[in-house]
C-alpha positions in Angstrom: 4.2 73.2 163.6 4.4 76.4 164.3 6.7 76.0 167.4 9.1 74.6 165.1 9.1 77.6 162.8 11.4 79.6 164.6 13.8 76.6 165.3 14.5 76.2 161.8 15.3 80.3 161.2 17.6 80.7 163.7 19.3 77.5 162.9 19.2 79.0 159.0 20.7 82.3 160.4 23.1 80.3 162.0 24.2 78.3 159.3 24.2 81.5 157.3 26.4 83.4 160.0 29.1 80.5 160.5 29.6 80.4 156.6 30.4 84.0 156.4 32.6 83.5 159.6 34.6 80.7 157.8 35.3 83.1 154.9 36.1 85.9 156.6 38.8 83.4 158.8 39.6 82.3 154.7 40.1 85.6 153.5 42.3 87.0 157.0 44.7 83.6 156.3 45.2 84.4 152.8 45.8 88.1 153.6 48.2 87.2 156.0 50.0 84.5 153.6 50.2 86.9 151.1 52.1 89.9 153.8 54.1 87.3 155.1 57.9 87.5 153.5 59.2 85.0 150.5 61.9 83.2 152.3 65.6 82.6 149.7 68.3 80.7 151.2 71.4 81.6 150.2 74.4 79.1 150.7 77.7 81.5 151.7 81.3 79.8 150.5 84.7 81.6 151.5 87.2 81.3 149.1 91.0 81.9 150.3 94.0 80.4 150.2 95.9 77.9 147.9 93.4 74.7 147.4 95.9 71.7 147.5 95.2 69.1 145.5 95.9 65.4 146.0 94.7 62.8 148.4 93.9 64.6 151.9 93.9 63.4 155.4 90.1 62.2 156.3 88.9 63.9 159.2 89.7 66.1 162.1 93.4 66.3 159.8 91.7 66.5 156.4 89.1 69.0 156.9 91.9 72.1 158.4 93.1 73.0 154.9 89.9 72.8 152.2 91.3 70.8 149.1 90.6 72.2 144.9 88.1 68.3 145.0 86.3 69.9 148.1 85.9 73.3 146.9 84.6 72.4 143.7 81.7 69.3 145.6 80.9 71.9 147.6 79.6 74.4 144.6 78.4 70.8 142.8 76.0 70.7 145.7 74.6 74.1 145.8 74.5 73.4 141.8 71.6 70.7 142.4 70.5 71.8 145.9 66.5 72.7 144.7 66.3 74.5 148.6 69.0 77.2 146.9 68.2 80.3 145.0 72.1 81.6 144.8 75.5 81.5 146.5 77.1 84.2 147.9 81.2 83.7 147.4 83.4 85.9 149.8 86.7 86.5 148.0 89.1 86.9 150.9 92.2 86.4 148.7 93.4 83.8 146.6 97.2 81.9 145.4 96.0 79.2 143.0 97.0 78.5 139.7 95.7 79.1 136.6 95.0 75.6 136.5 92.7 75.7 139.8 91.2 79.6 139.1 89.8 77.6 135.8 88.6 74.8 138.0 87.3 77.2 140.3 85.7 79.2 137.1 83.9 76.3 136.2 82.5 75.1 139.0 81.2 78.4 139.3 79.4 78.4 136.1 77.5 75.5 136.9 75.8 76.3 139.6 74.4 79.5 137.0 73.5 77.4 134.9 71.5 75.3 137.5 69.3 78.8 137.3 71.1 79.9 141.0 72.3 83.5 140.8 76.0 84.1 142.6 77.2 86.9 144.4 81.1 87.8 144.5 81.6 90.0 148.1 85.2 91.3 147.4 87.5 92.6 150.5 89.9 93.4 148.3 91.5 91.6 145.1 94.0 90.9 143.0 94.3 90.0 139.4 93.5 86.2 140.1 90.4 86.9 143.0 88.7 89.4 140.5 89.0 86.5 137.3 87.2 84.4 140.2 84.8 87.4 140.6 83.7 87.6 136.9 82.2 83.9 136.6 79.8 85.5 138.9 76.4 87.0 138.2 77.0 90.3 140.3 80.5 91.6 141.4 80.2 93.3 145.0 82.9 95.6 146.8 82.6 97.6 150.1 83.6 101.0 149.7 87.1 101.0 151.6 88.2 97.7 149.6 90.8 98.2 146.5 90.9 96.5 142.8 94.3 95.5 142.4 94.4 95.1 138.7 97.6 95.6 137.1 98.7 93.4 134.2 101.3 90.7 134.8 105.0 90.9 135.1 107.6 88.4 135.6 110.8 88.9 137.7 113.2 85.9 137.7 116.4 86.7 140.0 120.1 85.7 138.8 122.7 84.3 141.4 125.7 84.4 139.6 127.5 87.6 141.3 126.8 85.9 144.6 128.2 83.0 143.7 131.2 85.3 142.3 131.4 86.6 145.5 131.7 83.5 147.0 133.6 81.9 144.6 131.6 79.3 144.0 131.2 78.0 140.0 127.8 76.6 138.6 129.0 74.2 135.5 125.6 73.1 134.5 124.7 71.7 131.2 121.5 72.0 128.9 120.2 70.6 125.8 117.9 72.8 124.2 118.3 76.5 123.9 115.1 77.4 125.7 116.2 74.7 128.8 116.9 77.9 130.7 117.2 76.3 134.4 120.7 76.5 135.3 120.8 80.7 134.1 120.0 82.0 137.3 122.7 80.4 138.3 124.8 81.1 135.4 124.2 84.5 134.1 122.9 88.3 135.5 120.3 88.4 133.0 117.9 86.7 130.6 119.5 85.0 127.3 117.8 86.3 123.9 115.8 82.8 124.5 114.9 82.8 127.6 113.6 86.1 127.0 111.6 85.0 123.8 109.5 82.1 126.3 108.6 84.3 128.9 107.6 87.0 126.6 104.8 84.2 124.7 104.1 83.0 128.0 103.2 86.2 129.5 101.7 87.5 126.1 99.7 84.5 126.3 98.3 85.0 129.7 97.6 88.6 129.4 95.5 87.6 126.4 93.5 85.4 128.2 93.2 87.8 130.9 91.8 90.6 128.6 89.5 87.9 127.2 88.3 86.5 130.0 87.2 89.9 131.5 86.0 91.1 128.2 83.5 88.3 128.0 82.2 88.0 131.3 81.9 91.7 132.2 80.5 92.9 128.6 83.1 95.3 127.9 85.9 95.5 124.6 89.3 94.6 124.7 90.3 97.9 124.4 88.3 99.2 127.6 89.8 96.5 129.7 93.2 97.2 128.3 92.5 100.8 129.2 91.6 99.7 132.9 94.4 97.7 133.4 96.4 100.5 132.4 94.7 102.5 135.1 94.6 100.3 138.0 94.7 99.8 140.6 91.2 101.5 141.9 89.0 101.8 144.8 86.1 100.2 144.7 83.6 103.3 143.7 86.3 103.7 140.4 85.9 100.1 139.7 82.0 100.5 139.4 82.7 103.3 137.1 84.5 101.5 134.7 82.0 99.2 135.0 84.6 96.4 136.9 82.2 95.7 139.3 78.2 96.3 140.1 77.7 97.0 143.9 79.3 99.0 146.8 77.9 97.4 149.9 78.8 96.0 153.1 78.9 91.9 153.9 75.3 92.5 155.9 74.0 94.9 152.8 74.0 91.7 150.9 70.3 90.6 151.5 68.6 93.5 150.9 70.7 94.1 147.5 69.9 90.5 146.5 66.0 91.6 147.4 66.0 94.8 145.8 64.4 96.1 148.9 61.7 94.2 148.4 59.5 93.5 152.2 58.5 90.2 150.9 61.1 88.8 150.2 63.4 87.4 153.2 67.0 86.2 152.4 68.5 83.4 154.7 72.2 83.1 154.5 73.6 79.2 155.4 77.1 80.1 156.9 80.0 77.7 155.9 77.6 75.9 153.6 77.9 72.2 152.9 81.7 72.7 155.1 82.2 69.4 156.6 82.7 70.2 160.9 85.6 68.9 162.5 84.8 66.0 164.2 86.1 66.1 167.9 84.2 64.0 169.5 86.4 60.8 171.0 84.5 60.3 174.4 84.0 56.4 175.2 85.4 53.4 173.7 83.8 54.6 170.0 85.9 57.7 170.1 89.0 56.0 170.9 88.6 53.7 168.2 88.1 56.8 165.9 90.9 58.7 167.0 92.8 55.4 166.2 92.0 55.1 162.5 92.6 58.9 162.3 95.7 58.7 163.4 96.7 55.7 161.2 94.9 57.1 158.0 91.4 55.4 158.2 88.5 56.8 157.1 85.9 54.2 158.8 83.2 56.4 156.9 84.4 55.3 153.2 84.2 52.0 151.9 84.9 51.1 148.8 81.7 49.4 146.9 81.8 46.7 144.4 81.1 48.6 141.4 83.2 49.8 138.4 85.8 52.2 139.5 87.9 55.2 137.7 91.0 55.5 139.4 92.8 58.8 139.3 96.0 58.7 140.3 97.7 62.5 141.7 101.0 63.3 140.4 102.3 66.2 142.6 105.3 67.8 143.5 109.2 67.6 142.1 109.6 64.3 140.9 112.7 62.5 142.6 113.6 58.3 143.1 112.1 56.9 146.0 109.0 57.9 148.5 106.9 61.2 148.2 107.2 63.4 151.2 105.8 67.1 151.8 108.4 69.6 151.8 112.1 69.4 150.3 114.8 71.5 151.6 112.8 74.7 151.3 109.5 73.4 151.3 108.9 71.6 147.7 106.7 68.9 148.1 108.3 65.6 146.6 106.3 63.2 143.9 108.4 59.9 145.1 108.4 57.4 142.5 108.3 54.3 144.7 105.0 55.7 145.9 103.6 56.5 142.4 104.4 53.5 140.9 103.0 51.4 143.8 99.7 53.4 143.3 99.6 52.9 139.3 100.5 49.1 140.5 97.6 49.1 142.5 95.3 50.5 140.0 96.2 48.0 137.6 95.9 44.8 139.6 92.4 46.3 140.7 89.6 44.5 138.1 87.2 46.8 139.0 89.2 49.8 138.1 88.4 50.3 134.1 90.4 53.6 133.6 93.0 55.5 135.1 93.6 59.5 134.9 97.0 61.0 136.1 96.3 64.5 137.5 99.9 65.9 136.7 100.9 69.1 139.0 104.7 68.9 138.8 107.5 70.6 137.5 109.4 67.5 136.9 112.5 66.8 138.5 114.6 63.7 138.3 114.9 62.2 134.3 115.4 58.8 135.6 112.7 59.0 138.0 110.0 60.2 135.3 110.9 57.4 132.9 110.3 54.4 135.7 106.8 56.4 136.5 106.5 56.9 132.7 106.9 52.7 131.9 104.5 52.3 134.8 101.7 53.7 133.5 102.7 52.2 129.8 102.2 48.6 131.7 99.4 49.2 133.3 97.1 47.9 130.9 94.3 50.3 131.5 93.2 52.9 129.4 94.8 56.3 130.5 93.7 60.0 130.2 96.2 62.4 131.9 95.0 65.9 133.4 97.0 68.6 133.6 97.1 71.2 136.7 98.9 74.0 137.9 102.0 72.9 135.6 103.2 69.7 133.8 106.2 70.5 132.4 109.5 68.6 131.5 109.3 65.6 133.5 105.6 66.5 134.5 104.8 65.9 130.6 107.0 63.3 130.5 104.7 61.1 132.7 101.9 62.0 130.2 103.4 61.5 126.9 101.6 58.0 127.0 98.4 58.6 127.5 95.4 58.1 124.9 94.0 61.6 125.4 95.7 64.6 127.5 93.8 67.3 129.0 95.0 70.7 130.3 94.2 74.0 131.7 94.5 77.2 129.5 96.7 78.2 132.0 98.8 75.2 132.5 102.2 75.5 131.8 103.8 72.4 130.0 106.3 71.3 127.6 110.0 72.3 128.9 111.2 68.2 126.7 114.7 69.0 127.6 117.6 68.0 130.0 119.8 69.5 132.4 122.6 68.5 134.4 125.8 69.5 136.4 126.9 70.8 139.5 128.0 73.7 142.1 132.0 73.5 142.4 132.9 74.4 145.9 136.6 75.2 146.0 136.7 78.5 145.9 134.5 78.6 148.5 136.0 76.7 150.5 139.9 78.3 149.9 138.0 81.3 150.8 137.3 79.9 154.8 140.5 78.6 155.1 139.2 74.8 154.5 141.9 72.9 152.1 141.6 69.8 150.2 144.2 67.0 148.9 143.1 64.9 145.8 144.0 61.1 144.5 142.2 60.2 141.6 141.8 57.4 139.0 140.5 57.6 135.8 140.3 60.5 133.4 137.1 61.3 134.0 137.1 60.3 137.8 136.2 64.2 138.9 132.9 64.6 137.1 130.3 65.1 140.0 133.1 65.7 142.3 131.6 69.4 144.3 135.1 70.7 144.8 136.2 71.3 140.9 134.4 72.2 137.5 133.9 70.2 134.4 137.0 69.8 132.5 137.1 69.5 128.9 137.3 65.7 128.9 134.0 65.5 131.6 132.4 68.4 129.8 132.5 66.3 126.7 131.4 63.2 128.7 128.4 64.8 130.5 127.2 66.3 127.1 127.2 63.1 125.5 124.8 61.9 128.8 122.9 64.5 128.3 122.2 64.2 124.8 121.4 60.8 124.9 118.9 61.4 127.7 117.1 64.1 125.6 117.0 61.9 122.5 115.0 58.9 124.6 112.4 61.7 126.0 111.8 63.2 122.3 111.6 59.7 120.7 109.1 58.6 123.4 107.1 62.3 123.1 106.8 62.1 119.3 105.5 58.0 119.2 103.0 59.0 122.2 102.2 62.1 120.5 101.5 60.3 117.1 104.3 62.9 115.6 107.4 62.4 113.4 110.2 63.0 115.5 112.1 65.8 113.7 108.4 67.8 113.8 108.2 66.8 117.7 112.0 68.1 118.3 111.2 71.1 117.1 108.4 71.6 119.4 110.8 70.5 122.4 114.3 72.5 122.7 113.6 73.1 126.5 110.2 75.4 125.5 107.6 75.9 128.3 103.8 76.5 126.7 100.7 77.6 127.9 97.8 74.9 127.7 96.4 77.0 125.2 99.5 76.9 123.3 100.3 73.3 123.7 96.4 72.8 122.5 97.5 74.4 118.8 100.5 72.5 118.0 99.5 69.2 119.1 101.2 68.7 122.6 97.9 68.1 124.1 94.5 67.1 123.2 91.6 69.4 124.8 91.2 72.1 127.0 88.7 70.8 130.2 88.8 70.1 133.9 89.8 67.4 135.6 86.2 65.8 135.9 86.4 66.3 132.2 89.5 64.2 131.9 87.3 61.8 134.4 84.2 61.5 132.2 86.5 60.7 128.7 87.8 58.1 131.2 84.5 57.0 132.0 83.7 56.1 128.1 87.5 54.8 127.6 87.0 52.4 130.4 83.1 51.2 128.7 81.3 52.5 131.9 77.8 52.9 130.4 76.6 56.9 130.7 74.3 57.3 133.8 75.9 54.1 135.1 77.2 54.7 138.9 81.0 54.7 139.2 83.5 55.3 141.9 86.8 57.8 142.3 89.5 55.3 143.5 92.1 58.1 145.0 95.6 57.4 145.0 98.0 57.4 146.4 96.8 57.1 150.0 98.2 60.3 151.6 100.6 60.0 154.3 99.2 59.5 157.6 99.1 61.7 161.0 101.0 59.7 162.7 103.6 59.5 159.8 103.6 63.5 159.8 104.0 63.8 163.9 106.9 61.3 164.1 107.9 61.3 160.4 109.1 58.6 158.1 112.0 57.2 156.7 112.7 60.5 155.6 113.6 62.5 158.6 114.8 65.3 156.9 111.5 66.2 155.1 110.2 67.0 158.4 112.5 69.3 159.1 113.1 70.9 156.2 109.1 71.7 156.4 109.8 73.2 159.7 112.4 75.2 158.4 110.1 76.3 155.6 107.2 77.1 157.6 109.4 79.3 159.6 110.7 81.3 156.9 107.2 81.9 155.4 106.6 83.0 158.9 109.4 85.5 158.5 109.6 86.3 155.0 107.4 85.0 152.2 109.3 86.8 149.5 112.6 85.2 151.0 111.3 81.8 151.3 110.1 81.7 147.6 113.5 82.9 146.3 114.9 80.3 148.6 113.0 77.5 147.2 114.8 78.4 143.9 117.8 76.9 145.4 115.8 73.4 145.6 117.7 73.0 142.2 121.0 72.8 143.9 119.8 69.9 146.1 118.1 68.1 142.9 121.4 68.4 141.1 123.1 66.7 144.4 121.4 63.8 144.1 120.3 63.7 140.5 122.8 63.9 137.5 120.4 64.5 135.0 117.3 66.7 135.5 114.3 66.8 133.1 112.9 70.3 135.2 110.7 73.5 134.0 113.4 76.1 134.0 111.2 78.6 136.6 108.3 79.1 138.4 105.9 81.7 137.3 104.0 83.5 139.8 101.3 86.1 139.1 99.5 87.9 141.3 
C-alpha cells in the first residue's frame, strides 16, 4: 500500500499541472483572437463613362463597355452580399442622363439600406458625378481634386447666317409653337417660345438639383444655392461648406473607413463582381466559343420554361426599316423593322405575360412611330412603358398605349408635334458654278424637290400634311392618356417636359426605375409575388460579325467611323455636328415627330 502512495500524488500533481497548462494554452488563444485584426471587405466599383443601355454583345464583345443593367446588378449584389460591410465607388467622371444618374441613385440607395455603408472617392467632379456622390454615406476628395459645381446653362447654336452665306434656304414647317426644331436652322436666336421651354426645363432641373443636394447633404436650399453660386472649389473649400466629408488619398481609404482603429482590417475586392473577359479559345471548345461569339450566342444563357417579362429597348432616332448604331454623325438608329419583329416575338411567346418598352429616343420619323405604336397596341399583352434619358415626340408616341408609364424625374418627354420640310440647294449650288434645267408636271410637282423652296401652293399643301399628322398623334395621346382631346392639345403644341412635369399634368403615371416599371409588369402579367420570373431582352443586339463586316446598311458603318474620328478630334465639333442629323432625317422623312434639341448638362 504504501508503495502506491506516491504513485497516486504525482499522478494528482500531474493531473493538476496539465489542467492549468490547458488553460493557460486557453487563455494565450483567446488573447491572441482577441489582438488579432477584425477583417471588412469592401467591394470597389468604378463608375465612368456613359452606361448604354439596350441589349449588349455577350462576352469578350459585351463585357468592353459596362451597360446602365450591369452597373446597377453589380450594386444588387453587393446589396445582398452578407460577406460585405460597404462599397467604395470611385467617381472617375460621368455623361449619363438624368434618367440613368437616378438609376444609378437608386441602386445606390439600396445597398444602404441593406445596412452596407458606401464611400464616394472623387478625382474630380462635375455637377452630375457629385449628385452620384450624395446617395453615398461619406463623400471623399483628395486634396489636389476640384468640385465643379456651377448651375446649369443651356446653349443651343443657330445656323441660319451660315446657311445665308451659303445661300442655302431651310423652308421647314411646324405645328405647334413650342415645335422648335427647324429654328436653328431658321433663325439667329430663340423665339419668345422656345425661350419659355427651356427656361421650365432648366428651372425644373436646377430645382431638383438644389433638392437633391439639400436632402442628402443636410444643408437648406439657400446654402446650396449659395454654393453653387460660389463654385467651383477645391476640395478643402468643399469640406468647408460642408459639400463633402474627407480629404484623403485612394490608399487613405481604409484607415478612414477604420477610424484608425488596429483591429480592424479593411480588405478592398478590386473590380468587384466585374465579369473578366473571357479569352480563352485554345482547343476545339474555344473554337466553338469563339464561333457563337462571333455570331451573337451566348451558349451560357438559356432560356428556362418559366413565366417571362419581356422588355423590349426602344433606343435611338426612330426611322423605317433596321436599327443600326451610328447615323451620319453618330446617332444611333431605333429601326422599326427590328422593333416590330421584337414586339412580334414577344407576343407569339406564351410564356411572356407582360411586356415593358424602355423608351430612350428622341423620336424621329412620324410614320415610323405610328407602325411601332400599332405594334405594341396588337400585341395582346399587357404593357408598361419606361421612360429613360428622353422620350419625347415620337419617343412618347410609342408609349401613348400603354396601361401605366413610368419615367425619370429627369426624363425629358412630351415634344406631341410635327415637323417637316427641307434644305433648298440652289443658291448653293449657283454659287459653285453648278446649273440646273427643270421640266415639271403638276402644280405641286416641286414640293420635296432640294433645289427650290416651298411655294405658296406646296406651302399650303405641306401644312395641310402636317396638320393632319398632328391631329392623328393628339387624338391617339388623349384616348391612351384617358384625356379629352381639346385638354390633351393643350398639353401638346410641340412642349418638351421634365418627368417631373409630365407626372403633374397627367402625361405619365409614376416616377420609378425601370425595374419598377418591371415589377408593375410583373402583377399586370398575374406573376404571383416571390414567384421566379425571367427578363426576355429584346431586340437581340446586332452581332460581331455584323459590326466587322456590316449589314445591309453599309453606310452606318461608316458613318460610325466618321464619328468616332471626330470625337477623336473634337468632341465639341462632333456634338454640334450631330445637330445636322436633322437634315439627313428630313431627306428621307417628310414628316418628322422629333424633340426640338438635345439638352446637355454637365
Amino acid at each position: 500500500m504504501s508503495s502506491t502512495f506516491p504513485n497516486k500524488r504525482w499522478f494528482a500533481l500531474l493531473l493538476i499541472w496539465g489542467c492549468c497548462f490547458c488553460l493557460f494554452q486557453n487563455v494565450v488563444s483567446a488573447a491572441e483572437e482577441e489582438s488579432k485584426p477584425i477583417r471588412e471587405n469592401w467591394a470597389h466599383i468604378i463608375i465612368k463613362g456613359d452606361y448604354p443601355e439596350g441589349p449588349q454583345m455577350p462576352g469578350l464583345f459585351g463585357d468592353v463597355t459596362e451597360s446602365l443593367s450591369k452597373l446597377t446588378q453589380r450594386l444588387e449584389k453587393a446589396s445582398e452580399d452578407k460577406s460585405l460591410s460597404g462599397v467604395i465607388l470611385h467617381i472617375k467622371g460621368t455623361s449619363v442622363g438624368w434618367a440613368k444618374l437616378n438609376e444609378i441613385r437608386q441602386a445606390i440607395q439600396k445597398v444602404r439600406k441593406n445596412d452596407k455603408k458606401v464611400y464616394a472617392w472623387i478625382e474630380s467632379g462635375m455637377t452630375k458625378d457629385y449628385l452620384l456622390a450624395t446617395a453615398c454615406d461619406e463623400i471623399v476628395m483628395p486634396e489636389s481634386a476640384s468640385l465643379i459645381l456651377l448651375g446649369l446653362r443651356a446653349e443651343v447654336s443657330f445656323y441660319k447666317n451660315l446657311f445665308d452665306w451659303l445661300n442655302v434656304k431651310p423652308d421647314v414647317l411646324r405645328v405647334g409653337e413650342y415645335k422648335s426644331a427647324a429654328e436653328p436652322y431658321t433663325r439667329t436666336d430663340m423665339s419668345p417660345a422656345f425661350r419659355e421651354e427651356m427656361e421650365a426645363i432648366l428651372d425644373n432641373y436646377y430645382g431638383q438639383i438644389v433638392d437633391t443636394i439639400s436632402k442628402d447633404r443636410g444643408l437648406a436650399d439657400s446654402k446650396v444655392e449659395a454654393a453653387i453660386d460660389a463654385g467651383p472649389y477645391m476640395a478643402a473649400d468643399a469640406k468647408e461648406r460642408g459639400l463633402i466629408d474627407h480629404l484623403a488619398y485612394e490608399d487613405q481609404l481604409p484607415k478612414l473607413i477604420t477610424g484608425g482603429d488596429k483591429n480592424k482590417d479593411v480588405k478592398i475586392i478590386k473590380k468587384y463582381a466585374k465579369k473578366r473577359l473571357d479569352t480563352d479559345f485554345s482547343g476545339i471548345a474555344g473554337l466553338i466559343k469563339l464561333m457563337d461569339l462571333l455570331a451573337g450566342i451566348d451558349s451560357s444563357q438559356r432560356i428556362g420554361s418559366g413565366p417571362r417579362v419581356a422588355v423590349i429597348y426602344a433606343t435611338g432616332a426612330i426611322m423605317s426599316g433596321s436599327s443600326s448604331q451610328g447615323g451620319l454623325f453618330g446617332v444611333n438608329v431605333l429601326g422599326s423593322d427590328t422593333f416590330i419583329k421584337a414586339v412580334e416575338k414577344a407576343a407569339k411567346d406564351d410564356q411572356v405575360k407582360a411586356i415593358v418598352v424602355r423608351v430612350d429616343s428622341p423620336g424621329g420619323s412620324a410614320l415610323a412611330s405610328d407602325l411601332m405604336w400599332r405594334a405594341l397596341e396588337e400585341s395582346g399583352k399587357p404593357l408598361v412603358v419606361s421612360m429613360g434619358d428622353v422620350a419625347a415626340s415620337g419617343g412618347y408616341y410609342i408609349s401613348m398605349g400603354a396601361e401605366r408609364i413610368f419615367a425619370e424625374p429627369g426624363t425629358l418627354t412630351g415634344s406631341i408635334g410635327v415637323v417637316g420640310g427641307k434644305l433648298a440647294v440652289e443658291g448653293l449650288y449657283k454659287k459653285i458654278g453648278i446649273t440646273t434645267s427643270v421640266i415639271s408636271r403638276g402644280k405641286n410637282s416641286g414640293t420635296f424637290s432640294p433645289m427650290t423652296g416651298f411655294t405658296e401652293s406646296e406651302k399650303a399643301a405641306v401644312t395641310k400634311l402636317l396638320h393632319a399628322v398632328y391631329k392623328q398623334f393628339t387624338e391617339k395621346a388623349a384616348e391612351g392618356r384617358k384625356m379629352k382631346y381639346d385638354q390633351l392639345e393643350k398639353l401638346a403644341r410641340g412642349r418638351v417636359y421634365t418627368g417631373e412635369m409630365a407626372l403633374k399634368i397627367g402625361l405619365v403615371d409614376e416616377l420609378g426605375t425601370l425595374e419598377e416599371a418591371i415589377d408593375y409588369a410583373r402583377k399586370l402579367g398575374k406573376i404571383p409575388e416571390g414567384e421566379k420570373f425571367e427578363k426576355l431582352i429584346l431586340p437581340r443586339p446586332t452581332s460581331p460579325f455584323e459590326q466587322l463586316f456590316g449589314t445591309a446598311d453599309t453606310q452606318s458603318r461608316q458613318s460610325s467611323q466618321l464619328s468616332n474620328m471626330l470625337n477623336l478630334l473634337s468632341p465639341e465639333l462632333a456634338q454640334q455636328l450631330k445637330k445636322f442629323d436633322l437634315i439627313n432625317l428630313l431627306s428621307r422623312e417628310k414628316t418628322l415627330t422629333i424633340m426640338p434639341f438635345d439638352l446637355r448638362v454637365n
